[in-house]
C-alpha positions in Angstrom: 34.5 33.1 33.0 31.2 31.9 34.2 31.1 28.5 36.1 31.8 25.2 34.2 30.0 22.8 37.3 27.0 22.8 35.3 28.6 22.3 31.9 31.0 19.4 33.8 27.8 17.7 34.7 25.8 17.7 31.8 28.7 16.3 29.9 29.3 13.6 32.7 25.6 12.8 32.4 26.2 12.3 28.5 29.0 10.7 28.7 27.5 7.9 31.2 23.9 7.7 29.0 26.6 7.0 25.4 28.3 4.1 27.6 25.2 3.2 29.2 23.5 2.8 25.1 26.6 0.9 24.4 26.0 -1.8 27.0 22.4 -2.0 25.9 23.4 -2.9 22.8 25.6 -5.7 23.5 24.5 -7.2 26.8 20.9 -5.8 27.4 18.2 -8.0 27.4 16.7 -8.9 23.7 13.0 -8.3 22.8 10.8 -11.4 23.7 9.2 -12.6 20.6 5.2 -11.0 20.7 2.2 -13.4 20.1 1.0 -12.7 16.6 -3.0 -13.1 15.9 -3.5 -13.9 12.3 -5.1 -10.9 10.2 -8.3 -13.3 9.2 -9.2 -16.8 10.6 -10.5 -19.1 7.9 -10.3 -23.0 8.0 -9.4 -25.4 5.4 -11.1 -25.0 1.9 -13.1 -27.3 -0.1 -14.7 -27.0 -3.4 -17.3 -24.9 -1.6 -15.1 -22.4 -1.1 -13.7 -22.0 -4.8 -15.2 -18.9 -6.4 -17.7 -19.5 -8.5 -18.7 -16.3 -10.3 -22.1 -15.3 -12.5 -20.2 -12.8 -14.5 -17.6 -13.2 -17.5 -14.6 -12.0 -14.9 -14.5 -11.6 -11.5 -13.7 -9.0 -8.7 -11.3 -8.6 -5.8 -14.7 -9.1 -3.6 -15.0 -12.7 -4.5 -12.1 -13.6 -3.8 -12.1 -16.6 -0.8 -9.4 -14.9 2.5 -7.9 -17.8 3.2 -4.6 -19.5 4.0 -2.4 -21.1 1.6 -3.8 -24.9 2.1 -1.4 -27.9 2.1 -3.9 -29.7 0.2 -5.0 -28.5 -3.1 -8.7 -28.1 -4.4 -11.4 -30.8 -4.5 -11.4 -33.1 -7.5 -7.6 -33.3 -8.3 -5.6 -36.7 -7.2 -2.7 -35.5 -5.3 -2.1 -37.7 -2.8 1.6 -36.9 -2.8 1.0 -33.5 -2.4 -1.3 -33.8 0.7 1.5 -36.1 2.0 4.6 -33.8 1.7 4.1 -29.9 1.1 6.2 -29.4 -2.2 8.0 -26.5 -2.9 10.3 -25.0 -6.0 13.1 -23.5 -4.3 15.1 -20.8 -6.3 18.7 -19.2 -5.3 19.8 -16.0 -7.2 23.0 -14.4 -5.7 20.7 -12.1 -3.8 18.2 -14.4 -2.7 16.5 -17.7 -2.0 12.8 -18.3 -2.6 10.7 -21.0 -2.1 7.3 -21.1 -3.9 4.7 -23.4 -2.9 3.1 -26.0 -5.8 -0.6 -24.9 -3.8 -1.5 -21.8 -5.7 1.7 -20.8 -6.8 2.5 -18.8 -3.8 5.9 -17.5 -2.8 6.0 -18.8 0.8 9.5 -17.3 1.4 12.3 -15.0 0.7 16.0 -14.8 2.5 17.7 -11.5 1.6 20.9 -13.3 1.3 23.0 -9.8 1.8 21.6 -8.5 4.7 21.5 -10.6 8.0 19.4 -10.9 11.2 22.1 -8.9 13.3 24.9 -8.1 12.4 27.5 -10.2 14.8 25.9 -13.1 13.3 26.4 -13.0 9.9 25.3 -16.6 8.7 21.4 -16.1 10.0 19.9 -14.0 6.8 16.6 -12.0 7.2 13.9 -13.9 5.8 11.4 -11.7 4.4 8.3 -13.5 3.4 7.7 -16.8 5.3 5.2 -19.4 5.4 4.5 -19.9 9.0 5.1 -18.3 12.9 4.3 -14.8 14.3 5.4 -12.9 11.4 3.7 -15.4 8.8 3.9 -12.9 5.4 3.1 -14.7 2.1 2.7 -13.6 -1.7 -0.2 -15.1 -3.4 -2.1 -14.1 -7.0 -4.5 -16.0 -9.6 -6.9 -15.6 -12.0 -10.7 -15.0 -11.4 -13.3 -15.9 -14.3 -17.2 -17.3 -14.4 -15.4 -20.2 -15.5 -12.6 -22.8 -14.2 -9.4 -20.9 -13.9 -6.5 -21.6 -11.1 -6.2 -19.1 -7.4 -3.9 -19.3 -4.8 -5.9 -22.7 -3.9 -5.2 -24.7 -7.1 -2.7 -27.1 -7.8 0.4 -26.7 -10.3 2.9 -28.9 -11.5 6.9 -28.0 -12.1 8.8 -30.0 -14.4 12.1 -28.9 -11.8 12.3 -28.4 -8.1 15.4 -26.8 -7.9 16.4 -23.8 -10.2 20.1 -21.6 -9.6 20.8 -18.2 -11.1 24.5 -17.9 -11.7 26.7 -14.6 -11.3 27.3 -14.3 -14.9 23.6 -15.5 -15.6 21.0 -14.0 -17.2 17.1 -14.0 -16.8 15.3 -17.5 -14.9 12.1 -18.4 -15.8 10.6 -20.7 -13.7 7.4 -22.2 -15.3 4.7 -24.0 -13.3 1.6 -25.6 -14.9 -2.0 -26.1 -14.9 -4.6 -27.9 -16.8 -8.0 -28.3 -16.4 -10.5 -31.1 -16.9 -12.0 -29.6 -20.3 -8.5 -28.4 -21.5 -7.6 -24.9 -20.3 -3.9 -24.6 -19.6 -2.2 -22.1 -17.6 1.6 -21.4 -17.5 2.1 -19.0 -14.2 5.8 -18.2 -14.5 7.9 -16.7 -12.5 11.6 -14.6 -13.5 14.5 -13.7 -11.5 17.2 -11.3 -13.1 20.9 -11.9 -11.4 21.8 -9.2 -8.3 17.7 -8.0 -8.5 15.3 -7.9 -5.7 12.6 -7.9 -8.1 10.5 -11.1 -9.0 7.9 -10.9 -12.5 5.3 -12.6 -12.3 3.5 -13.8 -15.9 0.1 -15.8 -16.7 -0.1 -17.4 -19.7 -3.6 -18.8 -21.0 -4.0 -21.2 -23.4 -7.5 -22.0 -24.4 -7.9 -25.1 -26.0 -11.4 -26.4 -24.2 -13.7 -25.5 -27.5 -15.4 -22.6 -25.4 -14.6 -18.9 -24.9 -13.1 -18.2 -21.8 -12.4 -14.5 -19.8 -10.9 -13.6 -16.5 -8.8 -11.3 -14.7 -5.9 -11.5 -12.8 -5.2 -11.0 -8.6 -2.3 -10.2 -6.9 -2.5 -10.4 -2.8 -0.1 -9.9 0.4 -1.0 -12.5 3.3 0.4 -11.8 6.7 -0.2 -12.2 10.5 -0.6 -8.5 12.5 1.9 -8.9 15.0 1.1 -8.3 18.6 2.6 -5.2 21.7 6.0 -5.8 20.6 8.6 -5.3 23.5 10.8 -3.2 22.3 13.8 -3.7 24.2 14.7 -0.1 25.5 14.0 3.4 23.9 16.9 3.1 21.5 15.5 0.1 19.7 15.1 1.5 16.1 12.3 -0.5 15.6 10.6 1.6 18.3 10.2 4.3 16.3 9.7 2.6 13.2 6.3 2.3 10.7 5.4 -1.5 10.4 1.9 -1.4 8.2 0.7 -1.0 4.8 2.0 2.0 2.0 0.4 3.0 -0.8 1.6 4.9 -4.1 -0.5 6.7 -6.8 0.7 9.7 -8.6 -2.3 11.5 -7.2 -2.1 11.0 -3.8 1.8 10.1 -3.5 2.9 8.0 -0.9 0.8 7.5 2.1 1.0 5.3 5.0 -2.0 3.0 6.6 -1.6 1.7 9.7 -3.6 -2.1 10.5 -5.8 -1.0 12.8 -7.0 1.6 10.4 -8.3 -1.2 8.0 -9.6 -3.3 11.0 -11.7 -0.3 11.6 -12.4 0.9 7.9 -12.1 -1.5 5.2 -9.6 0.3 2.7 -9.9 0.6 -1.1 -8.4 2.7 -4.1 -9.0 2.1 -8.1 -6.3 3.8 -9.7 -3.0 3.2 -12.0 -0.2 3.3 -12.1 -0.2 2.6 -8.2 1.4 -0.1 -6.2 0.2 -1.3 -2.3 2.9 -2.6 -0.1 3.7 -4.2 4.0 6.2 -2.0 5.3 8.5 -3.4 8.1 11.3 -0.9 9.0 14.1 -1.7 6.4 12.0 -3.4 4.1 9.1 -3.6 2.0 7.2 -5.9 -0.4 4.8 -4.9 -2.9 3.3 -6.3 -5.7 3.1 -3.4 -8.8 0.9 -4.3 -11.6 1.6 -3.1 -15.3 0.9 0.6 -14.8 -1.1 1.4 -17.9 -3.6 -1.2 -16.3 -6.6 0.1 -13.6 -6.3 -2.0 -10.9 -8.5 -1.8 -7.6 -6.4 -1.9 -3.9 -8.2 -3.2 -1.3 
């Protein structure tokens, strides 16, 4: 029989690293939250910074990078709305959403099922959220040479509050806009019961006397977080991807990380494709109808 010592030790040494993992988790010290430098700087916008487009429909190139505003676009009396930021907030038994009345823009998301950690069971992750280090927003809108709404404009709900019930079927959650020579624009959102998924419709009704063509956007906002500490070498999120995925069926999946795009400004046409922000557990990503060329960028 050869001699154990060495065996005896290594196992010791295991044995003490497993206990020492253990303590980590519930007494180590927790990662301090990183500053977070926002992925574009851009200031309030005015009419100026509407697109205004020479062509019949418009391109992903025009379109102004800028926050979602807590005052709408020049020329619309809202005086309530520049008082008080007004949202539609939305609870399915799998979520709560808020969307904001400025551009129609889902401002946040709680995964209802799935908390922060797990000894703490009533703080839920909050996916998509309006404001902080990890600011990450949805926002989409319509592009044309003439008047049509972004994620700048102004709509109107006829509800604030909207529940899905267990036994429920599909929500749709219209909000409205009109403009001043008569185009109207329902932008609606629907929610199924126990899905993740959120659709996303534009309606157009053209009753202003003249022809009108556009094209639809769909866009991801969010800040680029800083060095994150992260809390000792067997902190998942370590090791995990936090960036950008993309899926065609030509390329498959592939992953982009933010400085890459700092560096190289990124951009695909293809269908049936869908871009997403990847963060560990998660992801969000908006997927246009796939018999539809759509442009990534």
């Amino acid at each position: 029989m050869g001699n154990l010592r060495p065996v005896l030790i290594m196992g010791l040494v295991f044995l003490a690293y497993m206990m020492w993992v253990e303590w980590q988790k519930d007494y180590g010290p927790a990662p301090q939250q990183p500053s977070a430098p926002v992925v574009s700087e851009s200031s309030q916008p005015d009419a100026a910074d509407i697109p205004v487009l020479t062509g019949q429909e418009g391109s992903i190139e025009d379109l102004p990078q800028v926050e979602t505003p807590t005052q709408p676009q020049a020329g619309t009396d809202t005086s309530e709305a520049r008082s008080e930021r007004q949202m539609v907030k939305i609870q399915t038994d799998v979520l709560d959403v808020k969307i904001d009345l400025v551009g129609g823009t889902v401002v946040s998301a709680v995964l209802r099922n799935y908390p922060v950690v797990l000894h703490e069971p009533d703080v839920k992750f909050e996916l998509l959220q309006e404001s902080g280090n990890n600011k990450f927003i949805a926002q989409s809108g319509l592009l044309s040479g003439s008047e049509a709404p972004n994620h700048t404009s102004l709509y109107t709900s006829e509800r604030m509050e909207y529940v899905v019930g267990g036994d429920a079927g599909e929500l749709s959650v219209p909000l409205s806009w009109v403009s001043a020579d008569g185009l109207r624009v329902t932008k609606t959102f629907i929610f199924q019961p126990s899905n993740y998924e959120i659709g996303v419709l534009h309606e157009v009704e053209n009753q202003s006397g003249n022809s009108w063509t556009g094209s639809g956007y769909l866009q991801l906002q969010r800040t680029v977080p800083g060095d994150e500490d992260s809390g000792g070498f067997t902190n998942p999120e370590r090791y995990s991807f936090f960036g950008i995925g993309f899926y065609n069926p030509e390329d498959k999946f592939e992953k982009v990380d933010f400085d890459d795009v700092a560096d190289e400004p990124y951009q695909k046409t293809t269908t049936q494709g869908w871009l997403a922000m990847i963060q560990h557990y998660f992801f969000t990503a908006w997927i246009p109808v796939a018999e539809e060329q759509s442009t990534y960028t």
